[in-house]
Each structure stands twice: as C-alpha cells, then as structure tokens.
C-alpha positions as CSV (number, residue, x, y, z in Angstrom):
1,X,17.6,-25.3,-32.1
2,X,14.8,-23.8,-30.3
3,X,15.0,-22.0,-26.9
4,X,12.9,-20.9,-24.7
5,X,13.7,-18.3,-21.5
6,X,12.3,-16.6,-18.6
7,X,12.4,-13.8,-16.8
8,X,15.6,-12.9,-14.4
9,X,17.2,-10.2,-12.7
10,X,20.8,-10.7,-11.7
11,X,21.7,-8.6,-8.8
12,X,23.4,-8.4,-5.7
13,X,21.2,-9.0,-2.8
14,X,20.7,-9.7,0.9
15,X,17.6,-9.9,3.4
16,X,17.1,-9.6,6.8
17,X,14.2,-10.2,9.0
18,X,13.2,-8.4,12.4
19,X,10.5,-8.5,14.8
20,X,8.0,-5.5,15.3
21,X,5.4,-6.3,17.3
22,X,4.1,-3.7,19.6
23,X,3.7,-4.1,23.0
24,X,0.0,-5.4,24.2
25,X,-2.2,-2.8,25.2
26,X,-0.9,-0.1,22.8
27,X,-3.7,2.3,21.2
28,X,-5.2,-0.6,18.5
29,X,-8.3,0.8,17.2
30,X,-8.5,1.4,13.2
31,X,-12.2,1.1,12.7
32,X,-14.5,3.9,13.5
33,X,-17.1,1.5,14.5
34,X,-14.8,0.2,17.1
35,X,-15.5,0.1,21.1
36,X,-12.0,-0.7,22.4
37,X,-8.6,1.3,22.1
38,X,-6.0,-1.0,23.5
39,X,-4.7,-4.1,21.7
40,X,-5.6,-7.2,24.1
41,X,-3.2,-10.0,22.8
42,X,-1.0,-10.9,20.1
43,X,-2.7,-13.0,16.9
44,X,0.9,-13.5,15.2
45,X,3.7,-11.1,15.5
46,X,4.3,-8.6,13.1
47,X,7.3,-8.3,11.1
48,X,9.8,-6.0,8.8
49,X,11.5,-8.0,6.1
50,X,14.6,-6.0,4.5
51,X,15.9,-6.2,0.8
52,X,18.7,-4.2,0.0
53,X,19.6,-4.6,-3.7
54,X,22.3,-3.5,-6.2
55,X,23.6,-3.6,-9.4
56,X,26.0,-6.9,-10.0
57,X,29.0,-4.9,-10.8
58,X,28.7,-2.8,-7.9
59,X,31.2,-1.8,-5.3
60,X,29.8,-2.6,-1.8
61,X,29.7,0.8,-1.0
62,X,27.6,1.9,-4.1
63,X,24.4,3.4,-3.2
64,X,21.7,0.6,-2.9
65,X,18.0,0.5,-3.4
66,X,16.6,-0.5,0.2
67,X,13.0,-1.9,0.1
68,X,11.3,-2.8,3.8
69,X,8.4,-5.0,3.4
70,X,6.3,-3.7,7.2
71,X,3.3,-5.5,8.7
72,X,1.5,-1.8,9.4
73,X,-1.0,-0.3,7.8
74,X,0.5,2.9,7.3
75,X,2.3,5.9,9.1
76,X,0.9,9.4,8.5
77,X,3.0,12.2,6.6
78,X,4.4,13.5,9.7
79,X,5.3,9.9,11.1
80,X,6.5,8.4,8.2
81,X,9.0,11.5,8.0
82,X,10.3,11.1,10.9
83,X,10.8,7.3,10.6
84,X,13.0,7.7,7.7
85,X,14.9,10.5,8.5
86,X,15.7,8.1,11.9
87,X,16.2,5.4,9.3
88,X,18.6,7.0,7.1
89,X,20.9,8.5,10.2
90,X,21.0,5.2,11.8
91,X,21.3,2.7,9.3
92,X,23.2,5.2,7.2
93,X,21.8,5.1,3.6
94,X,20.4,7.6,2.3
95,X,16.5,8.4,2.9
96,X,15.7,8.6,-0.7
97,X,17.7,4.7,-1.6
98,X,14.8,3.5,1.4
99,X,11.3,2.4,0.3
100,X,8.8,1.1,2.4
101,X,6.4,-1.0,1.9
102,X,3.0,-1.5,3.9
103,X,1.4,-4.2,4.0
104,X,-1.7,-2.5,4.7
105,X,-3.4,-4.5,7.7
106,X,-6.1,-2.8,9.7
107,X,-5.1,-4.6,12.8
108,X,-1.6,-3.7,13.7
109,X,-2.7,-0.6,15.8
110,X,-2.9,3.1,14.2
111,X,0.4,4.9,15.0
112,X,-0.4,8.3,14.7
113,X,0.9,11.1,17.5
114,X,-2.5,12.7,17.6
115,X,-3.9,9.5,19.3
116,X,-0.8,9.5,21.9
117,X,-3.3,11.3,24.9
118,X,-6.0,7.7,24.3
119,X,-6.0,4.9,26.1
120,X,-2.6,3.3,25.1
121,X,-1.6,5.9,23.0
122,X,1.0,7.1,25.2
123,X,3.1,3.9,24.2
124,X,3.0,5.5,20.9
125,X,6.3,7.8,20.6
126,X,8.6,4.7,22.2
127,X,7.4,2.0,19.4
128,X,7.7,4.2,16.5
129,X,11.8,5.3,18.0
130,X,12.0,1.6,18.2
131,X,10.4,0.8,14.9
132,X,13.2,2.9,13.2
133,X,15.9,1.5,15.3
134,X,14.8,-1.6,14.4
135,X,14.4,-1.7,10.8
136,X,17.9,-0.3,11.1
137,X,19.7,-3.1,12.7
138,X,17.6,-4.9,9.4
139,X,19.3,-2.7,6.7
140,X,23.0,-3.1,8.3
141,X,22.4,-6.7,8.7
142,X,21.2,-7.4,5.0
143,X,24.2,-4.9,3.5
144,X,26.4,-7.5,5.1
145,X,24.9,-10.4,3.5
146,X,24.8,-9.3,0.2
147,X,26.0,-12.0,-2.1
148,X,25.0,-11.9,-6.1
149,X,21.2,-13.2,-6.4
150,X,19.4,-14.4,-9.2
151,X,15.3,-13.2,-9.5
152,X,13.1,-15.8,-11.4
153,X,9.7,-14.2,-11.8
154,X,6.3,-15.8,-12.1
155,X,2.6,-15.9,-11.7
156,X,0.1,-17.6,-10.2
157,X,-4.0,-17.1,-10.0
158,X,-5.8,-16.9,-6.9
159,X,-9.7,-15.5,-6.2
160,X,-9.3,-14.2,-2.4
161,X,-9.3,-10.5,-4.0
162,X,-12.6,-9.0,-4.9
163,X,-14.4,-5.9,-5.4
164,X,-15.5,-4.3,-2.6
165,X,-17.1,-0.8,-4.5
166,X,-21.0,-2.7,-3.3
167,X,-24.5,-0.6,-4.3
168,X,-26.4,-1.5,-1.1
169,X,-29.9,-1.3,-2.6
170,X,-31.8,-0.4,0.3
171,X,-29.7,2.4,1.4
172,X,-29.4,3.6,-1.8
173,X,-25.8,4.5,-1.9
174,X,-22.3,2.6,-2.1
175,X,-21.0,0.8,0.8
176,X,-17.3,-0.8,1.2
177,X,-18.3,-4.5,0.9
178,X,-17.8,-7.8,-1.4
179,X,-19.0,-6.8,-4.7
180,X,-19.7,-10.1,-7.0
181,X,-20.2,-8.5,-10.3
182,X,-17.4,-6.4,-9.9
183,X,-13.8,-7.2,-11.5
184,X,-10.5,-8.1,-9.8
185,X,-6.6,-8.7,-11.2
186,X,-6.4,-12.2,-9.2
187,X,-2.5,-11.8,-10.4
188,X,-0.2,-13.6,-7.8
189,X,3.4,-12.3,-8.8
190,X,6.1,-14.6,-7.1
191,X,9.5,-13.9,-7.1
192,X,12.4,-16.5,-6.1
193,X,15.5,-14.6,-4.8
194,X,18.1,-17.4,-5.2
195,X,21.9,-17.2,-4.4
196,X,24.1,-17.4,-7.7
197,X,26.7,-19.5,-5.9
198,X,24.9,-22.3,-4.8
199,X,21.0,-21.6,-5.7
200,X,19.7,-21.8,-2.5
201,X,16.4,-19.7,-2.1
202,X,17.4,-16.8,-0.2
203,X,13.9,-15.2,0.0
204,X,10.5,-15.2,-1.6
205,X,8.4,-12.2,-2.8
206,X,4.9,-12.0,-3.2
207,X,3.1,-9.2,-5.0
208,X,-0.6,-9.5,-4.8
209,X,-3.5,-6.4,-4.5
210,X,-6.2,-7.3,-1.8
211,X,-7.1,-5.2,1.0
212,X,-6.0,-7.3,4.7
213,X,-9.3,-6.4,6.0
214,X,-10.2,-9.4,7.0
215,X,-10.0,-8.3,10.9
216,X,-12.5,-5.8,11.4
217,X,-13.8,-3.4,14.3
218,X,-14.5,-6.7,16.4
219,X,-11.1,-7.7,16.3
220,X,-8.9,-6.4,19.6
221,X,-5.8,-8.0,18.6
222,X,-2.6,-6.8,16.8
223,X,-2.5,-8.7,13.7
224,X,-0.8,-8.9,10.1
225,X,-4.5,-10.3,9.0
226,X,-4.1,-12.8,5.9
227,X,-0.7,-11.7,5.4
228,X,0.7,-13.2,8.4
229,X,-0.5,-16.6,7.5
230,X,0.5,-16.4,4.1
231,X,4.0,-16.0,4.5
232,X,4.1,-18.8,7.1
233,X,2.5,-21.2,4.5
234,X,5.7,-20.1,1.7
235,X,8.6,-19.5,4.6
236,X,7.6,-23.3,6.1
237,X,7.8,-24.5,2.2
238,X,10.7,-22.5,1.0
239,X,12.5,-22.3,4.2
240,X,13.1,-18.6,4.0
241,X,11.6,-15.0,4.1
242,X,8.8,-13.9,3.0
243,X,8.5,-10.4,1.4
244,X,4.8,-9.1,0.6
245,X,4.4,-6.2,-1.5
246,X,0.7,-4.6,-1.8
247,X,-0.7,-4.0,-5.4
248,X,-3.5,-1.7,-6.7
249,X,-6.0,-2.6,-3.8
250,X,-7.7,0.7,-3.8
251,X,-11.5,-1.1,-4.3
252,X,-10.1,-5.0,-3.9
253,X,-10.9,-6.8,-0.4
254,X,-11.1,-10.4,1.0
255,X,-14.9,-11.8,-0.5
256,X,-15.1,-13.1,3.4
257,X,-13.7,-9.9,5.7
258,X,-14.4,-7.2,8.3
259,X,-15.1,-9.3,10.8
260,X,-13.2,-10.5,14.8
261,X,-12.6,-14.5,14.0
262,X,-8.3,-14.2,13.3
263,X,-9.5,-18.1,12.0
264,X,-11.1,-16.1,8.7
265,X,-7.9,-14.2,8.4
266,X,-5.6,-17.4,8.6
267,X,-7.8,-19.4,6.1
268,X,-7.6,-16.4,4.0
269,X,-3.6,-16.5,4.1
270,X,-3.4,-19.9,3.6
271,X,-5.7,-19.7,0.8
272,X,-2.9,-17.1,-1.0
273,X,0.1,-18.7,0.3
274,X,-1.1,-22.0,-1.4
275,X,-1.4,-20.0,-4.7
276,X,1.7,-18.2,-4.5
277,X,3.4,-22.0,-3.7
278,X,1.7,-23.1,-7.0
279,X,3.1,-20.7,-8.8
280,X,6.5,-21.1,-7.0
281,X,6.9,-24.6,-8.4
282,X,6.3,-23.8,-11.9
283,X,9.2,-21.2,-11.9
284,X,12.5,-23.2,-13.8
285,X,15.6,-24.3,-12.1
286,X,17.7,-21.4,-10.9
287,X,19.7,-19.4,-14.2
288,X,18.1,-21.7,-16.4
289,X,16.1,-22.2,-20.1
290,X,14.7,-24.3,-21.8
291,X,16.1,-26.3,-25.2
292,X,14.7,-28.7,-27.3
293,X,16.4,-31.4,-27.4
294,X,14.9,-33.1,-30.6
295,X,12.5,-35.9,-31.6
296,X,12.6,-39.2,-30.1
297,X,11.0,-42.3,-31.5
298,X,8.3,-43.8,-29.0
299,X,4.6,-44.8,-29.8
300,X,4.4,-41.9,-30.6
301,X,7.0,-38.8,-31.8
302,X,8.2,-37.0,-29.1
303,X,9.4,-33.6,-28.7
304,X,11.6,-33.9,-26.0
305,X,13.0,-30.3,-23.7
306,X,15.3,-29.8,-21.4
307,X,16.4,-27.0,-19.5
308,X,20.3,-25.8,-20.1
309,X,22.2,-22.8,-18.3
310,X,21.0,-19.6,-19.7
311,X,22.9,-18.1,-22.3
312,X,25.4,-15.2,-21.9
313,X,23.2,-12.7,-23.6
314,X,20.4,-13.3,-21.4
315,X,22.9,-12.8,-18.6
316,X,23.9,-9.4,-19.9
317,X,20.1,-8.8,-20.1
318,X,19.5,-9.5,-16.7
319,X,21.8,-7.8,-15.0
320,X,21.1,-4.6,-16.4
321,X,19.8,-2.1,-13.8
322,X,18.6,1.3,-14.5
323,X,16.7,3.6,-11.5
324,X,14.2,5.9,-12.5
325,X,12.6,9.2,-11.0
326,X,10.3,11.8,-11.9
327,X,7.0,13.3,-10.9
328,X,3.2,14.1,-12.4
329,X,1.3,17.2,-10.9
330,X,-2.2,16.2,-10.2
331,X,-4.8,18.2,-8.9
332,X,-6.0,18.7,-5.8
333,X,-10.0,18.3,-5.5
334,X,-11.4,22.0,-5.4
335,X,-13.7,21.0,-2.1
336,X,-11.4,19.8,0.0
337,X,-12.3,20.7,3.8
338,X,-10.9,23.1,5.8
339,X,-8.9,22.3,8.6
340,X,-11.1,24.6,11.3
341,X,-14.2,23.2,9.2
342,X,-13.2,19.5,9.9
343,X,-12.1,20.9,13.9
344,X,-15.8,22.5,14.6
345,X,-17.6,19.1,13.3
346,X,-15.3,17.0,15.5
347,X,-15.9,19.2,18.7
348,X,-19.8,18.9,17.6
349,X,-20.0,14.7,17.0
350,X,-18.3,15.0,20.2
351,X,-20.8,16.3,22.2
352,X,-23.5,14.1,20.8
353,X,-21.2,11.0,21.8
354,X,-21.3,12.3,25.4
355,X,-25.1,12.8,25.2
356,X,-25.9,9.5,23.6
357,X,-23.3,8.0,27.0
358,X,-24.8,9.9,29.3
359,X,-28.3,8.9,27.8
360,X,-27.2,5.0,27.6
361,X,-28.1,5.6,23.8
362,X,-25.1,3.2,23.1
363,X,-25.9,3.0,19.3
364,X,-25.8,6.3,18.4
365,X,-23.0,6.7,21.0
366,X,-21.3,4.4,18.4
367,X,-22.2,5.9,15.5
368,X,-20.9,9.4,16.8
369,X,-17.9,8.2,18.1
370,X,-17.3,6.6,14.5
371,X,-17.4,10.0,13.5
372,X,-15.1,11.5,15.6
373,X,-12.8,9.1,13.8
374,X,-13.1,10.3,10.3
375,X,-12.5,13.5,11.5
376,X,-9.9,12.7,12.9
377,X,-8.7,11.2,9.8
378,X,-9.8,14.3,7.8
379,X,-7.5,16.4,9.9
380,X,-4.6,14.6,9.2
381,X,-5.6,14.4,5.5
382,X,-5.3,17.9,5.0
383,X,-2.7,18.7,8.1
384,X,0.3,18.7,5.1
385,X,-0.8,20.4,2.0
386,X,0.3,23.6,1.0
387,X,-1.5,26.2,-1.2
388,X,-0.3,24.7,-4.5
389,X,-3.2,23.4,-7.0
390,X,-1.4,20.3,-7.3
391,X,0.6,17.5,-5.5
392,X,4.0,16.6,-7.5
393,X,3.1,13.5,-7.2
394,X,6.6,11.0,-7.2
395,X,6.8,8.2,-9.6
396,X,9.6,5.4,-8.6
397,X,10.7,2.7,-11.1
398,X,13.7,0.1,-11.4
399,X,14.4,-1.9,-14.7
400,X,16.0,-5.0,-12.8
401,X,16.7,-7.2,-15.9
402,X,14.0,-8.4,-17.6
403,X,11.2,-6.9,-14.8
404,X,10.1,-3.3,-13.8
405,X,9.0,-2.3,-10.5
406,X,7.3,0.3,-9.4
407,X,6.5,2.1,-5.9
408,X,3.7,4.4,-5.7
409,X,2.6,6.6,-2.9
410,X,-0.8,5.8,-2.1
411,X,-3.9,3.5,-2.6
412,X,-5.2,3.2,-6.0
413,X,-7.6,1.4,-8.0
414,X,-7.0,-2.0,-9.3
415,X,-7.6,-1.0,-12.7
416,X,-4.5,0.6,-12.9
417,X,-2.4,-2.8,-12.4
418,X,-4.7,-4.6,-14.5
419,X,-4.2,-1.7,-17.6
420,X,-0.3,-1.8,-17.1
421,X,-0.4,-5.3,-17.3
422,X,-2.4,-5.8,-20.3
423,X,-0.6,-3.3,-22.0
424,X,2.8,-4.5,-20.8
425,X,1.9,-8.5,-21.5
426,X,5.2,-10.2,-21.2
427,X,6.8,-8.0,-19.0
428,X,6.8,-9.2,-15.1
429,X,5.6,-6.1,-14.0
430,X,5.9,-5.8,-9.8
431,X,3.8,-3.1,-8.6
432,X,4.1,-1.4,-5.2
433,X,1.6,0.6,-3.2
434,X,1.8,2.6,0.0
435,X,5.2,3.1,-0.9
436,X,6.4,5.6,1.9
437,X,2.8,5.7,2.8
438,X,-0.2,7.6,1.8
439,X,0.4,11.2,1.7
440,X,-2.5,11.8,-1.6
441,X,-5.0,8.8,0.2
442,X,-6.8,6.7,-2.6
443,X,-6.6,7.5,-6.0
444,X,-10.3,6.1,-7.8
445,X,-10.6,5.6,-11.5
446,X,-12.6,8.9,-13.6
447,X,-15.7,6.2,-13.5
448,X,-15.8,5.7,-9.7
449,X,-16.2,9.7,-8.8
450,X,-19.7,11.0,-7.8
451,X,-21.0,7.8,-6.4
452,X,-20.5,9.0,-3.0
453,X,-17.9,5.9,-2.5
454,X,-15.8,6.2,0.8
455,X,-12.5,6.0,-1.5
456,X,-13.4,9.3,-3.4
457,X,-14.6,11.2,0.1
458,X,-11.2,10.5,1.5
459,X,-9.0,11.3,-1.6
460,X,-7.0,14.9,-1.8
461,X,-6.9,14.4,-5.6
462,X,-9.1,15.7,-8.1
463,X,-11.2,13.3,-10.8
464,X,-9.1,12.2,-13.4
465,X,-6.1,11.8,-11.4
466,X,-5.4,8.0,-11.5
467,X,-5.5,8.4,-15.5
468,X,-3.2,11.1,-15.8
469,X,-1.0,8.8,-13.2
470,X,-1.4,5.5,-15.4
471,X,0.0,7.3,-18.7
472,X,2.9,8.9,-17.3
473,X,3.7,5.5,-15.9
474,X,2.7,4.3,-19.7
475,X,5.9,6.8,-21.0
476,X,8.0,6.2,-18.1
477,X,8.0,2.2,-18.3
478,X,8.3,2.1,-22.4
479,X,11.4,4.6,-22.2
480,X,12.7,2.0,-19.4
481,X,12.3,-1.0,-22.0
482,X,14.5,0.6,-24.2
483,X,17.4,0.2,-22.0
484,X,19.5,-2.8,-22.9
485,X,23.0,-4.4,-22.3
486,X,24.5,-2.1,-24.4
C-alpha cells in the first residue's frame, strides 16, 4: 500500500536555557548615527539557548556537537576567541564540538574591548567572563538531560524578510533600506525536538534569514529585536525553548525597521512566531507516516490516510549521523585598508567632531562621529589577518538523518540559501550564519560588487567569493547524501 514519510533525525538530545542580559547602562551603541552609549532599560531579556546533540548509539561521554543559540549580535575575532576557549575549559567539551549561533540583533550592546574606556564600556570585560561562565553552566546542564530525541522538520512562508540592497534615486547611490522589487527566501524552517519516550516537545527551532534591525540608532534599550517576541509567541504555544538560528541575511531586513518604537520589533516577532506556529501544526504526529488506508464508499469514493509508526528503515535512516569539515581559500580583496590608513582617518573625523561640538554644529557633529564608528569597525576588520592572499575559509556540516545543517562564519547573501535550496528540493536543509561570528564580514553575490553597497565596503573577501563558497558547499552536501544506514 502506499506510504508516505517525512523528514526525521533521531538523536540524542538535551537543551538548556540561561539568562544573559547585561546589566543597564553598559556601552549599547551599534549604530554610527547614534547619540547615546549606555543602555537605559531592558526591552526583554536576552537569552542563550543550548543544544547539545549526539548520535543515538552514543556513549554519554562521546564527543557531542554543542550548538548555542545567543541573543548578540556578534563578538569580534579576538572576543569570540576568548569566549570559547573560556567555554571549552569550563564546560569541558571541546572548543571545536561548540558552535555558536548569533542571533544577530543590533540592540543588545556591542561587546568589543576597544570600546571598554566609553561610557559603559568599562562593564565590558565582567559581562563577557560571565557570558562564558554562563553558557557553561547551559552546556553541563543540557549534557545531563540528554535523553533520545526525535527531529520532525518543516516549513512555513512568512513575508517579514525583504531586500534591503535600495537605489536611492536622488542620491544616486545604494543605501541599506527596504527594497520592494528586490527578492527574498521567505523560508520559515521549523524544527520540533520531541522526546522519543513519551513525545513531549522538548524544544523548538526556527531557522529564518532576516536582519533584527528593527531597533535602530533611536533605540537606547538592550533588546533581542523581533527575535525576542518571536520565541515568546512559539515557547507560550509549545511550552518549551525556543532556538533561532539566522540564515543568509546578508541583504534581507524587516520591510518596517531601523527605527526606536520596541512596539515595531514585537509586532515584527509576532508576525514570524505566527508563521513558524503555522508551520508547526502541519508537522505529523511524533515518529510517524502516513498510510493509505483504502477506499471507502460515501457519496462519494474516498481515499482514506492515516498516519502509522514509521517504519524501521526509516529509522535506520534517521539516525544516521555523519560530521563534516573542510575549508575553501577565498581571496582577500586587493584594497583592503591599512591599519595606520584607517588610524590617521579616525584621528582626523575626530577632530572635525570636536569642531562641529565646539561650534554647536550638532549635525555634522553626528555625521563625524558616525564616522569615527566605521573606523572603528574597519580597524577591527583588518586587526586579524595575516599576509596570506586568502582566508581558509571553514565549512561545517552535519547529516542528521534525513536533514543537513550547516554553520557558516559570516554574513552572506540570501541568494546563497535560496540556490542550495532549489538545488537541494527535498532535502530540509538548515542553514546557519554567524557561526562563531564574523571573522570574513559579509560575503555579496559577484552581481552585488561595484555598486558602492555598505555590504561590499565592509567585506575582507574579494568578488566572487560567495560563488566559489556556494559550490564547495554544492560538493560537500551531495558527498553527505550519499551516506546511508549502511
């Protein structure tokens, strides 16, 4: 008779769930165009949401695969090293079995030890110790609830991501701002994390590319931005975690962002948390498929389903587990800046900040002081590289059962998930950005470079890059298909 399954991953699992909001008045300020540094209040409280996962047949003291879902928007090359090295000693796995994921909000506060001598930046040093600590205690607690889990996978549709790569007219040149004829992978990937002994929902993931940018430079309070909303809208329903993983967001952003109202951010949330719902309750029953049943004589014929345990050989499919590394050299861009370059045109936008105080100019006062910031950024951009041509750039995927994930360092264009996913049709395909951070910055398509766009100005990579990325991850995920119960 005819059957019909869908997607699983049997694994062992557990999930823990930590606080991590930083203390009010800590150095805040992301935006350039910002006036404030200290935070000023709370909006909702951030979190870290822990997933360690393993193979069903392992021992518990095999070597797991530790993701950490964190509502930050990243931590620089220097910072995030030292966060997982603090990670790994404490917690005790290993710093290469740890992945973390950012969430990407602009409005959690900047974490960076070159902002530790602002206002509020001297509370920097103690959060970050207590970040790691913390997202320790997470990882020991969810090792000791491990218990064998059972991933149904689906998908959902929701329009809160759009193009933000906008051609302001009158300017004459690209700006970062809600696009309407440009194109967006409105994918919501849901993924129920069930216990196999008694099917209760252990946790909920959500994978979903859309810049939280919805709290801009008016905004003074730390914030997860639509995130935060979201998962209360799917932990209220489901009555557990939520875990958010950010897609390809690279040119994706809220249609209604960058602005101070935390009311824009929560409607955006909801707006995705009511998708990701929708989708939630069209997944199956827990480790089942579907069977027809046969016809049945009514006013009409009917074809009558029901769903049945899955079979054993989908079992054996979805418990096979298979951990892949490798790397791709791509190119650094040939005119990158010098660090004592980037150091001169900071000390010089500094001095027309103080004039444009002193003056009461406080436009221009802004504008420099903006400035200053990208600088800043700039420096740190550059602050790691070596005198290679090329970044190794690490490539990160798990065949968990039916589904692949994948973590990738940095911020890349959406096309990339939405190729993968056309060319992978079938296949849930989970795809992680800002995976350990951002040490390469955005990665555009070919099409996107010489338009003057923000994204390509801040990238260390050279044209091209994001292509030569998307086909090894083409090679890497078909040789991961191949693997089987056998």
């Amino acid at each position: 008779m005819h059957t019909v399954e869908f997607p699983q991953s049997h694994c062992q699992a557990g999930v823990a769930r930590r606080d991590i909001t930083p203390p009010v008045g800590i150095y805040h300020r992301m935006w350039g165009a910002a006036t404030h540094d200290r935070s000023t209040g709370i909006h909702r409280p951030l979190t870290a949401t822990v997933l360690d996962m393993r193979p069903t047949n392992a021992e518990a003291a095999s070597k797991p695969v530790v993701f950490v879902a964190i509502d930050h928007c990243l931590l620089w090359n220097r910072e995030m090293n030292e966060l997982l090295d603090r990670v790994s000693a404490s917690s005790g796995v290993e710093r290469i079995q740890i992945v973390v994921f950012f969430s990407h909000t602009h409005a959690a506060g900047l974490m960076g030890h070159e902002r530790v001598d602002l206002p509020g930046g001297e509370l920097i040093p103690q959060y970050l110790a207590d970040l790691a600590d913390t997202i320790a205690d997470g990882i020991r607690e969810a090792s000791e609830q491990l218990q064998q889990a059972i991933f149904s996978y689906g998908a959902g549709r929701c329009n809160l991501a759009t193009n933000r790569d906008f051609k302001d007219e009158t300017l004459g040149k690209y700006v970062c701002g809600y696009n309407a004829g440009g194109e967006a992978d409105d994918t919501v990937g849901v993924i129920r994390v069930a216990s196999a002994a008694d099917h209760s929902v252990m946790a909920t993931i959500i994978n979903y590319a859309c810049h939280p940018t919805t709290l801009a430079w008016d905004n003074t309070l730390v914030s997860p931005d639509y995130p935060g909303a979201m998962c209360e809208v799917v932990e209220t329903a489901t009555a557990a975690p939520c875990f958010f993983i950010q897609g390809a967001s690279g040119d994706i952003g809220p249609r209604h962002g960058f602005v101070g109202d935390t009311a824009v951010a929560d409607k955006n949330g909801r707006q995705l948390g009511y998708a990701a719902l929708s989708a939630l309750e069209d997944l199956p029953p827990v480790d089942a498929q579907m069977k027809y049943g046969g016809a049945v004589i009514s006013g009409a014929t009917i074809g009558s389903w029901g769903y049945e345990t899955s079979s054993s050989a989908q079992r054996a499919r979805a418990a096979v587990w298979q951990e892949q590394r490798s790397e791709v050299a791509l190119a650094y861009r040939d005119d990158l800046p010098r660090h004592d370059e980037l150091q001169q045109e900071a000390a010089e936008w500094r001095i027309k900040e103080a004039t444009a105080t002193k003056s009461g100019d406080a436009n221009t006062a802004r504008d420099a002081r903006a400035m200053i910031e990208r600088m800043t950024r700039r420096l740190v951009r550059v602050a790691h590289l070596d005198d290679a041509e090329s970044y190794p750039y690490p490539i990160r995927l798990w065949k968990m059962g039916d589904a692949v994930w994948v973590a990738l360092d940095g911020e890349h264009y959406n096309v990339l998930q939405r190729n993968l996913r056309e060319r992978f049709a079938g296949v849930p395909l989970i795809i992680g950005t800002l995976a350990n951070g951002s040490d390469v910055w955005y990665l555009p398509d070919k099409d996107s470079y010489g338009k003057g766009l923000y994204q390509e100005d801040a990238s260390i990579l050279d044209k091209g890059s994001l292509e030569k990325l998307e086909a090894a991850l083409v090679q890497q995920i078909e040789k991961l298909l191949k693997v089987d119960a056998s």
